[in-house]
BAFI-3210 file (N, C-alpha, C; in Angstrom, 3 decimals, decimal comma, padded with zeros to 6 digits):
// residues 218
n [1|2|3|4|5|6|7|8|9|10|11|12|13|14|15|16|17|18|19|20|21|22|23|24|25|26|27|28|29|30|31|32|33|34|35|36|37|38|39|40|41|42|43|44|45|46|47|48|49|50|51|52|53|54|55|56|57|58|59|60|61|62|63|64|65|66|67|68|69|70|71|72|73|74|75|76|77|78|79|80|81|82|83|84|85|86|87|88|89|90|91|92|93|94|95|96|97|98|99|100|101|102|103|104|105|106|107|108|109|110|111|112|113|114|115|116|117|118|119|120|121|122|123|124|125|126|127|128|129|130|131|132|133|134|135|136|137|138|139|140|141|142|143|144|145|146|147|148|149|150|151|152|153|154|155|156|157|158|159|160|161|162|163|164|165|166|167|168|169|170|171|172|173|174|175|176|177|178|179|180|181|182|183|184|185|186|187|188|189|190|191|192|193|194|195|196|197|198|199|200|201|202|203|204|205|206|207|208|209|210|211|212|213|214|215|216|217|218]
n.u [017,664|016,916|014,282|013,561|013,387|011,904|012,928|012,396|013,183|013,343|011,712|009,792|008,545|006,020|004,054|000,130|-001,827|-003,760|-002,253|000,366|002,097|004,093|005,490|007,478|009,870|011,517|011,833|014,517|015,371|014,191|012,097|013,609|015,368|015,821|016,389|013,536|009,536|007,985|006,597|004,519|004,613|002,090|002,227|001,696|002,704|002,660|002,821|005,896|006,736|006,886|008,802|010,598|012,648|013,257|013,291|011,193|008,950|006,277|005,916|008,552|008,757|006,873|008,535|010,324|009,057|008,293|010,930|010,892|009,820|010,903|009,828|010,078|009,805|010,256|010,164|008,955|008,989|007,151|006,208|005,473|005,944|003,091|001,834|-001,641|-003,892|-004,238|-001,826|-000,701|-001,690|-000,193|002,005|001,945|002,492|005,560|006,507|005,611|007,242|008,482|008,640|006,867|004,822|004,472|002,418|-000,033|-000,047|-002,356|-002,282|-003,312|-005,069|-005,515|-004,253|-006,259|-008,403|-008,122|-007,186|-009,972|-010,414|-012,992|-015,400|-016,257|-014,081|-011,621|-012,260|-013,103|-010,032|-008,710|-010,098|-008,730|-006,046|-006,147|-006,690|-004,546|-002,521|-003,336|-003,456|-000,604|000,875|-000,843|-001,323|-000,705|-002,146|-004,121|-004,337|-006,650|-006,209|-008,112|-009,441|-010,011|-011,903|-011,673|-014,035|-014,417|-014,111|-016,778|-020,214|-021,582|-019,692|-017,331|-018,144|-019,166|-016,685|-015,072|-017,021|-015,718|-013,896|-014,520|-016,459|-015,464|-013,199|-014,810|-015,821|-013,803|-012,914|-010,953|-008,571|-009,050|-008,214|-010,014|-009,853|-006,781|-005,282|-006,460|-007,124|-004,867|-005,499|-006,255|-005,110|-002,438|-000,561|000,135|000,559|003,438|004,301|002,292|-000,034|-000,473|000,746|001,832|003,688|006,261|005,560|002,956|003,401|003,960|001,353|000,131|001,439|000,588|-001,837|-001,892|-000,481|-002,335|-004,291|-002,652|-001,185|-002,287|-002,339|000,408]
n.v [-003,304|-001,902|-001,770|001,357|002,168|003,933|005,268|005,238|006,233|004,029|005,389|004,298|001,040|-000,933|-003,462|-004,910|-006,427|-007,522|-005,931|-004,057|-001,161|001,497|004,059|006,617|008,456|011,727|011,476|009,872|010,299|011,045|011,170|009,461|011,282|009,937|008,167|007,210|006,436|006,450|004,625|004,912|002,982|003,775|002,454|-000,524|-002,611|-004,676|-003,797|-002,668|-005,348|-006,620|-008,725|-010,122|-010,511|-007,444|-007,974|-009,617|-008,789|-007,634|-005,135|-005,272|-007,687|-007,169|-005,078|-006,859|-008,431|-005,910|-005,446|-007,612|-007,674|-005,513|-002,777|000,454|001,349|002,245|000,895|002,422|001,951|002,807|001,671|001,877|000,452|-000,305|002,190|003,691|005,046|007,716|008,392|008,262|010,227|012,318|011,747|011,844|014,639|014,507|011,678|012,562|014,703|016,276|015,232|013,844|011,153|008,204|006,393|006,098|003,419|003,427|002,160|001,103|000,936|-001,429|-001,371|001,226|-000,279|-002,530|-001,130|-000,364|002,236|004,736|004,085|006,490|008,179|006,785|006,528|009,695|010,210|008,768|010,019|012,761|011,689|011,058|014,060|015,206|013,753|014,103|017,295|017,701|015,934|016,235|014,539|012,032|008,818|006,650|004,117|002,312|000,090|-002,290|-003,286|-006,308|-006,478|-009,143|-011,309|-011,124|-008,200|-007,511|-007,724|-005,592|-003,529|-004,608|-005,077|-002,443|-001,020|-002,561|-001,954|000,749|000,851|000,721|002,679|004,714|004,820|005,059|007,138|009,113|008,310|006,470|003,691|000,632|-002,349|-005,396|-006,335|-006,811|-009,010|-011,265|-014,418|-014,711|-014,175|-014,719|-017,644|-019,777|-021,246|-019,246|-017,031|-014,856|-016,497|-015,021|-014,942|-012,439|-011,082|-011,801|-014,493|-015,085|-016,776|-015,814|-012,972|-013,807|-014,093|-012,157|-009,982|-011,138|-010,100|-007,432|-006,325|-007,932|-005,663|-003,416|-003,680|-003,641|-000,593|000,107]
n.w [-012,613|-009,414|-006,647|-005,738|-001,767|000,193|002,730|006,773|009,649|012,339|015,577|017,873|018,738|019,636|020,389|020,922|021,389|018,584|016,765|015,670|016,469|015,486|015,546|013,597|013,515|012,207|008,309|006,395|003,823|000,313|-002,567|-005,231|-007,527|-011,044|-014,355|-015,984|-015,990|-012,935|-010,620|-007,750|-004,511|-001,567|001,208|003,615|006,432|004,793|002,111|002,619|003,413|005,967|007,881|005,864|003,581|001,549|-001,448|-001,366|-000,985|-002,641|-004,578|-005,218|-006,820|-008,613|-010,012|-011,100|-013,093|-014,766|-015,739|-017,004|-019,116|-020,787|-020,065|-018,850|-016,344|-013,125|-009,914|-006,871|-003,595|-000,598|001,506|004,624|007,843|009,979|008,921|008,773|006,834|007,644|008,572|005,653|004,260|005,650|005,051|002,127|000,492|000,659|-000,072|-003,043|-003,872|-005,450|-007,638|-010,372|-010,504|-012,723|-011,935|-008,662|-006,209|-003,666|-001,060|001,789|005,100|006,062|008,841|009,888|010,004|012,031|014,336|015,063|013,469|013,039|010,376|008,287|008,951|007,701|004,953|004,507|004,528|002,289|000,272|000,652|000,536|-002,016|-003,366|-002,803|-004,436|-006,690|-006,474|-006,531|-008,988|-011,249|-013,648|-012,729|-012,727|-010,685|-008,421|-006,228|-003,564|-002,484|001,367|003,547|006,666|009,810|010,309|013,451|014,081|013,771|011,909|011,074|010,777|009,500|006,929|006,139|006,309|004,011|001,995|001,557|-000,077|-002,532|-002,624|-002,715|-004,559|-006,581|-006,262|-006,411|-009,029|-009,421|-010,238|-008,998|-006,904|-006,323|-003,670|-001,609|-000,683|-001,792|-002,023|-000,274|002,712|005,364|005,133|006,554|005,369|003,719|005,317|008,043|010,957|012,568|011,580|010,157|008,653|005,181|003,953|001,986|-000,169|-000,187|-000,685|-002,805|-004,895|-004,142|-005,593|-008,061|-007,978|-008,167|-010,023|-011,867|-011,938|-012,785|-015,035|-017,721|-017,506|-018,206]
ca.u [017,236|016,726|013,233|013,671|012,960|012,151|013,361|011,984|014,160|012,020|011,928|009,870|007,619|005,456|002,523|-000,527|-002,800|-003,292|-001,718|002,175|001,699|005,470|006,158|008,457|010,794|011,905|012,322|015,980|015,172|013,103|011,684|015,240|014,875|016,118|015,845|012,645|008,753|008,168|005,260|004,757|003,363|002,117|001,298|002,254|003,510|002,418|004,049|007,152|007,436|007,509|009,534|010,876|013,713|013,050|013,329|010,268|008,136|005,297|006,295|009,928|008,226|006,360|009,317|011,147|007,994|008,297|012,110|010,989|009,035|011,698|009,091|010,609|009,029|010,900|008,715|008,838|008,211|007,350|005,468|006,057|005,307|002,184|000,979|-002,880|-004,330|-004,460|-000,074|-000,279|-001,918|000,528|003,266|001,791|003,270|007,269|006,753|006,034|007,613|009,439|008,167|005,361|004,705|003,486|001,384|000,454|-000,761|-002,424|-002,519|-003,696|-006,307|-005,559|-004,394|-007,421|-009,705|-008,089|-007,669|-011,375|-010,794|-014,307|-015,327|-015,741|-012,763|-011,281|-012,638|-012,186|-008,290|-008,453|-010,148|-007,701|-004,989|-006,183|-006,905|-003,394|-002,048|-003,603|-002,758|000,515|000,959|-002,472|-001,513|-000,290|-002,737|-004,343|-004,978|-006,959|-006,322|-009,292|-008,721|-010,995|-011,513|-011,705|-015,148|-014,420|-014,364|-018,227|-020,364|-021,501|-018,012|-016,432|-019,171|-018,830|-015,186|-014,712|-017,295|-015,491|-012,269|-015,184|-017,013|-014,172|-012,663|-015,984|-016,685|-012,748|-012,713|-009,262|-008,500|-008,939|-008,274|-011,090|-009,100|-004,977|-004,680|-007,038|-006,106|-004,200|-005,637|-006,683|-004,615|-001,928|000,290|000,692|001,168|004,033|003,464|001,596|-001,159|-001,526|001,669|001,951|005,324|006,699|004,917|001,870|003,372|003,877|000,147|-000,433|002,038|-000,141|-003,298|-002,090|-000,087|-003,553|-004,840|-001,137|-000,283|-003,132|-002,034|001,849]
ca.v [-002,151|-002,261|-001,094|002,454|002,360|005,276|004,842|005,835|005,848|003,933|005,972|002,617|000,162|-001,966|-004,560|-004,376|-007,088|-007,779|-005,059|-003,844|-000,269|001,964|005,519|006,772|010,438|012,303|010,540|010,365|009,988|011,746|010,021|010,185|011,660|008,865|007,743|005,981|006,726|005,690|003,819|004,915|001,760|004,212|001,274|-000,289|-003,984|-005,663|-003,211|-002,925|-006,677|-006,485|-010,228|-010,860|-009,456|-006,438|-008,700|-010,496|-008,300|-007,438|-004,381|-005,959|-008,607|-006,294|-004,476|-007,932|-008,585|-004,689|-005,524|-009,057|-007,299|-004,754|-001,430|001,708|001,877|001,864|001,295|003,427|001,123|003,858|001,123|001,924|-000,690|000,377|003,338|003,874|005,981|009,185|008,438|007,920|011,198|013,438|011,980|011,885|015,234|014,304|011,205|013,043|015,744|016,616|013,962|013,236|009,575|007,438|005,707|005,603|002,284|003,007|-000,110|001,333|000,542|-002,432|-001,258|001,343|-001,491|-003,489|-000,049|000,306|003,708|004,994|004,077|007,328|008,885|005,953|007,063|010,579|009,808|007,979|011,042|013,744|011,483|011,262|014,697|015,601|013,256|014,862|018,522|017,983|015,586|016,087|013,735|010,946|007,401|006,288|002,965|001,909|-001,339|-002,606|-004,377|-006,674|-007,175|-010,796|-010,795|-010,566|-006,884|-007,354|-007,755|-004,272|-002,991|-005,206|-005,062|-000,639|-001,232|-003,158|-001,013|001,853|001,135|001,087|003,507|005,769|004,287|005,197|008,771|009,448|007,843|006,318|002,338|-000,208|-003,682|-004,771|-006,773|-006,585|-010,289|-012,080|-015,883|-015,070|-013,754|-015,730|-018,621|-020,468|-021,696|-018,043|-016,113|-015,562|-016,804|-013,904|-014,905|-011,116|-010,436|-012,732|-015,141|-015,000|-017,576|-014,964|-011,849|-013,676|-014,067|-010,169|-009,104|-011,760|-009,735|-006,222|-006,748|-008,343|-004,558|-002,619|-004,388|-002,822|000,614|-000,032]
ca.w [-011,826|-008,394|-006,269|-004,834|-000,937|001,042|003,960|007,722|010,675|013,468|016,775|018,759|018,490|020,809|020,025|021,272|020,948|017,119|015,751|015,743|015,953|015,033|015,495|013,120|012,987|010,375|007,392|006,455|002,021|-000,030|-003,407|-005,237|-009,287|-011,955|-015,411|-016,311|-015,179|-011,402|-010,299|-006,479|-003,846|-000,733|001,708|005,253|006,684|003,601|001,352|002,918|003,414|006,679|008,104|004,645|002,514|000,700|-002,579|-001,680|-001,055|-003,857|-005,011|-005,935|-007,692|-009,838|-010,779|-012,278|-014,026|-015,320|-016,494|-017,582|-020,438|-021,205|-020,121|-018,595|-015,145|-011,845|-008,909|-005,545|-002,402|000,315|002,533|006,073|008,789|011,258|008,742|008,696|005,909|008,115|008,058|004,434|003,726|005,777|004,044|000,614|-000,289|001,367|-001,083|-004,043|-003,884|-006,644|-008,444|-011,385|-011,134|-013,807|-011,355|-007,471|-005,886|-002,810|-000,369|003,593|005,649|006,529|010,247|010,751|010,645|013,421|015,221|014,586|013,095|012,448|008,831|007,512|009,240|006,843|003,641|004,689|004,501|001,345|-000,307|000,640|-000,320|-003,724|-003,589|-002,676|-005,287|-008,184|-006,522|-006,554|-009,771|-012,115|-014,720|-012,534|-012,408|-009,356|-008,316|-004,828|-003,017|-001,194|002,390|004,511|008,344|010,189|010,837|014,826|014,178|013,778|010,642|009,656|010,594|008,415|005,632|005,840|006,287|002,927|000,975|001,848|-001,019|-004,105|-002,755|-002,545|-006,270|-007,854|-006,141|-007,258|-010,382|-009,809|-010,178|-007,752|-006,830|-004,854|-002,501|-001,852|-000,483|-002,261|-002,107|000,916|003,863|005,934|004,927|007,191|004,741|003,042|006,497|008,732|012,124|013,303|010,258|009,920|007,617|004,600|003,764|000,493|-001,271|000,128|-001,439|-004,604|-004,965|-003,553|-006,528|-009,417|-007,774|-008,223|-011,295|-013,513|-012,452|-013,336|-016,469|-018,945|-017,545|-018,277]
c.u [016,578|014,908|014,189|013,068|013,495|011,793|013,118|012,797|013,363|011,980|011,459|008,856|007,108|004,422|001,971|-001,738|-002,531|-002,273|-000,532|002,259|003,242|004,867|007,328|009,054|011,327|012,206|013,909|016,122|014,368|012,668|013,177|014,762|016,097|015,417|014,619|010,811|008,403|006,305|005,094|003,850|003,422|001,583|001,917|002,604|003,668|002,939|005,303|007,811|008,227|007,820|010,099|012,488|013,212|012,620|012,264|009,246|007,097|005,418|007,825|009,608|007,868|007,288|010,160|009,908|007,862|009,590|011,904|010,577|009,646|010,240|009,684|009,567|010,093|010,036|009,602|008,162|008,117|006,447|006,278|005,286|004,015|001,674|-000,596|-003,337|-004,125|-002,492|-000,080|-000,621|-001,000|001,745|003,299|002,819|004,687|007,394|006,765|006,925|009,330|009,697|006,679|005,378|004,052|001,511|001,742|-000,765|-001,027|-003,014|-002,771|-004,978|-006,395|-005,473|-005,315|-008,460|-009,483|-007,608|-009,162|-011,645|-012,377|-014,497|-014,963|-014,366|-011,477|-010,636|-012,440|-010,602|-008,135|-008,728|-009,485|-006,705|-005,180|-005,760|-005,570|-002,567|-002,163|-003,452|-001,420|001,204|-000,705|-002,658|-001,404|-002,134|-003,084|-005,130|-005,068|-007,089|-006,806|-008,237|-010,368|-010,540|-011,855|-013,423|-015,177|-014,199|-016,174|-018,950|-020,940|-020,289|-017,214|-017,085|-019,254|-017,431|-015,111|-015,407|-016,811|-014,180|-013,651|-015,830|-016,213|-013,010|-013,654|-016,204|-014,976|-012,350|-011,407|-009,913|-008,836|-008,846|-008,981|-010,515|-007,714|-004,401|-005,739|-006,727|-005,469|-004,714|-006,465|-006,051|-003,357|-000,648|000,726|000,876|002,673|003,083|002,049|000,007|-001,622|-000,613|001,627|003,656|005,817|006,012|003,324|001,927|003,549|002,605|-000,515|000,367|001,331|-001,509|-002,871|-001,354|-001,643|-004,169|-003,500|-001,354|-001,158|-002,621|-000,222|001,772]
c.v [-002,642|-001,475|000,037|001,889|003,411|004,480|005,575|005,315|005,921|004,717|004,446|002,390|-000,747|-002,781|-004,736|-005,667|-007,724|-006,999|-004,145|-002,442|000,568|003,167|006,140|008,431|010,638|011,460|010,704|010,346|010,428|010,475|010,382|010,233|010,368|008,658|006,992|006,931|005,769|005,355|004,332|004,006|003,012|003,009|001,126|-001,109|-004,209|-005,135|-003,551|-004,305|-006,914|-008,460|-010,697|-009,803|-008,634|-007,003|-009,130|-009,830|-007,755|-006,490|-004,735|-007,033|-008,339|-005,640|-005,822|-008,014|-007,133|-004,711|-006,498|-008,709|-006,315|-003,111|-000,905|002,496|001,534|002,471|001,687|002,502|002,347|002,644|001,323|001,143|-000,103|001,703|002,589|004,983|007,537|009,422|008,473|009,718|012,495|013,128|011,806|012,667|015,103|013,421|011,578|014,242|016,029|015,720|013,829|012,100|009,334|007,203|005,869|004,861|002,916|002,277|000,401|000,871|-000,274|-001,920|-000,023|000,541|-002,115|-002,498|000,525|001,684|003,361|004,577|005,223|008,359|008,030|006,702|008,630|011,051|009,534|008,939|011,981|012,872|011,634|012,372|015,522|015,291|014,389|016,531|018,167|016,814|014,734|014,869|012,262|010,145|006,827|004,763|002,331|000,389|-001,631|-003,834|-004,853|-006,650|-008,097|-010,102|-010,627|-009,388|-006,294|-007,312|-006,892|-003,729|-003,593|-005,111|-003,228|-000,430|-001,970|-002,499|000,272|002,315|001,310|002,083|004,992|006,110|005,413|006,498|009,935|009,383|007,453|004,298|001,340|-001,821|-003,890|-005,696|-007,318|-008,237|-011,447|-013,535|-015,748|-014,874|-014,373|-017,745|-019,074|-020,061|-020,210|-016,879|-016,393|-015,987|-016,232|-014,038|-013,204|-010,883|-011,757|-013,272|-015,105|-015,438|-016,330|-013,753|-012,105|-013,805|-012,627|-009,633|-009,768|-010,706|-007,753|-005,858|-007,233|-006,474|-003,590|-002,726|-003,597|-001,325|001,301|000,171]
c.w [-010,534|-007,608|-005,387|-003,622|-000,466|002,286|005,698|008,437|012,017|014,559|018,138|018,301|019,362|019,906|021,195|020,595|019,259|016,336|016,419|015,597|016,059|014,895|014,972|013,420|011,453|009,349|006,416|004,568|001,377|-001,709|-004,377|-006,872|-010,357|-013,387|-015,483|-015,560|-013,737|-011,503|-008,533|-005,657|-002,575|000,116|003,351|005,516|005,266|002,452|001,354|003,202|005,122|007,181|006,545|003,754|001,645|-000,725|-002,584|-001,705|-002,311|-004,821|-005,784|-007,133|-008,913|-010,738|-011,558|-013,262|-015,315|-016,561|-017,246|-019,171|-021,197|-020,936|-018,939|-017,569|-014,125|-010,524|-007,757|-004,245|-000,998|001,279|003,729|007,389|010,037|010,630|008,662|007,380|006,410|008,304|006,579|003,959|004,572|005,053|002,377|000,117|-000,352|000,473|-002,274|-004,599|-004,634|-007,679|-009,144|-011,455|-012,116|-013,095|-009,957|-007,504|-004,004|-001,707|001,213|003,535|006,613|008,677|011,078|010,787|011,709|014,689|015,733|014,368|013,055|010,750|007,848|007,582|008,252|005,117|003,422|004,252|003,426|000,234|-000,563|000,362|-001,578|-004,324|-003,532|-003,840|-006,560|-008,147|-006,870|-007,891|-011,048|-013,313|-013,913|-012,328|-011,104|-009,098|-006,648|-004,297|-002,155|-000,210|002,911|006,070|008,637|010,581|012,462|014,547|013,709|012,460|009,908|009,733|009,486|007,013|005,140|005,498|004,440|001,946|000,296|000,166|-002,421|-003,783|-003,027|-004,314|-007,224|-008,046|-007,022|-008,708|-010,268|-009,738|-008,900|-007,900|-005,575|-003,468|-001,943|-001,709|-000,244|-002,125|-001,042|002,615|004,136|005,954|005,322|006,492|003,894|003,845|007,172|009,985|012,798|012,647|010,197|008,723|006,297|004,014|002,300|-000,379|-001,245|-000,667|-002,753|-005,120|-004,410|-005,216|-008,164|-009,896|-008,402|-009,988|-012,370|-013,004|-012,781|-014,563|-017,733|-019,039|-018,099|-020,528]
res [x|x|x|x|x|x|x|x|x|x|x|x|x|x|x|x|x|x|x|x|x|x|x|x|x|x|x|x|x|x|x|x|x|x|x|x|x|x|x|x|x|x|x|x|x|x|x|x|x|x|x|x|x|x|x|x|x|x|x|x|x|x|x|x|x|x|x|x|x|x|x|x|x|x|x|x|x|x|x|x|x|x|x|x|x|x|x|x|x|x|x|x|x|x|x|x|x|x|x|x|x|x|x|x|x|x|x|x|x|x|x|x|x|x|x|x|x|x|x|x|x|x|x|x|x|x|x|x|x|x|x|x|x|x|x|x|x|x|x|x|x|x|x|x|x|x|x|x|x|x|x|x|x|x|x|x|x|x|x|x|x|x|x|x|x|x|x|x|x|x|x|x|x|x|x|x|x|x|x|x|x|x|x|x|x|x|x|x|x|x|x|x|x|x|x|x|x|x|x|x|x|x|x|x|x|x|x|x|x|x|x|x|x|x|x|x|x|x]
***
């Protein structure tokens, strides 16, 4: 079994200093209905794998590991390159929609920190997604993937910024992993060039990290 991707059809894209920021249009796929319960990743580069083959990416990983064990999940990669949390929550409902997941993983943030969204305009975002989630599928599982910023984005910014995924876990009550690229970020040898996206050997250590919090819930 293969990973579902939902698929966005780019309109453009520029870069901009650190960060690669993409404007997408309509989305041309909706979440598509299939045998098995779905797992949904809502996320953004690092999801979608962005510089890498679809295959490598973390979410793909997870799903061999899913088949490796013979259990009756097929995961949902909706990562779209350059979302922010305040993208993730207008297209929450377009992803689920018409869909009860098992489980959603979601993985933003990462690019309103090096936007310097505001913090709570952040957490804000992260709330009404939830809150959307569980309107529109009450039973489904929620699990939050904390991010950090380099400390050049300053050290209460980055220290509000990183509190923001437990504080947000705890006041929701949904899951969390308290940090998506543990072991990697920041590290050379597990980036591509750009050291912002991570290289394969990088997402196989993003998919060890999110997988030890999955696997109990499976």
């Amino acid at each position: 079994m293969s990973v579902q991707l939902i698929k966005w059809r780019p309109a453009r894209c520029w870069v901009g200093g650190l960060i690669s920021l993409c404007l997408f249009s309509i989305p041309q796929f909706g979440l598509l209905a299939s045998e098995g319960e779905k797992i949904v990743f809502i996320g953004d580069s690092i999801t979608a794998g962005y510089g890498l083959d679809p295959e490598a990416a973390y979410p793909a990983l997870i799903q061999k590991k899913i088949e490796a064990r013979d259990l009756a999940y097929e995961i949902i990669n909706a990562g779209v390159s350059g979302d922010t949390t305040a993208g993730g929550l207008r297209r929450t409902a377009w992803v689920l929609r018409g869909s009860q997941p098992a489980i959603v993983v979601i993985a933003l943030g990462g690019n309103d920190g090096l936007r310097g969204v505001p913090v709570e305009q952040t957490r804000q975002n992260l709330r009404r997604m939830i809150d959307k989630i569980r309107e529109l599928s009450p039973d489904t599982r929620i699990l939050l993937a904390g991010m950090r910023m380099p400390g050049s984005m300053g050290a209460d910014y980055t220290e509000r910024f990183f509190e923001s995924f437990a504080m947000v876990a705890e006041e929701k009550n949904v899951g969390r992993i308290p940090f998506l690229l543990e072991g990697v970020g920041g590290d050379p040898s597990l980036n591509q060039n750009d050291q912002i996206h991570p290289n394969a050997a990088g997402q196989k250590i993003i998919a060890e990290t999110v997988w030890a919090a999955l696997e109990p819930w499976l």
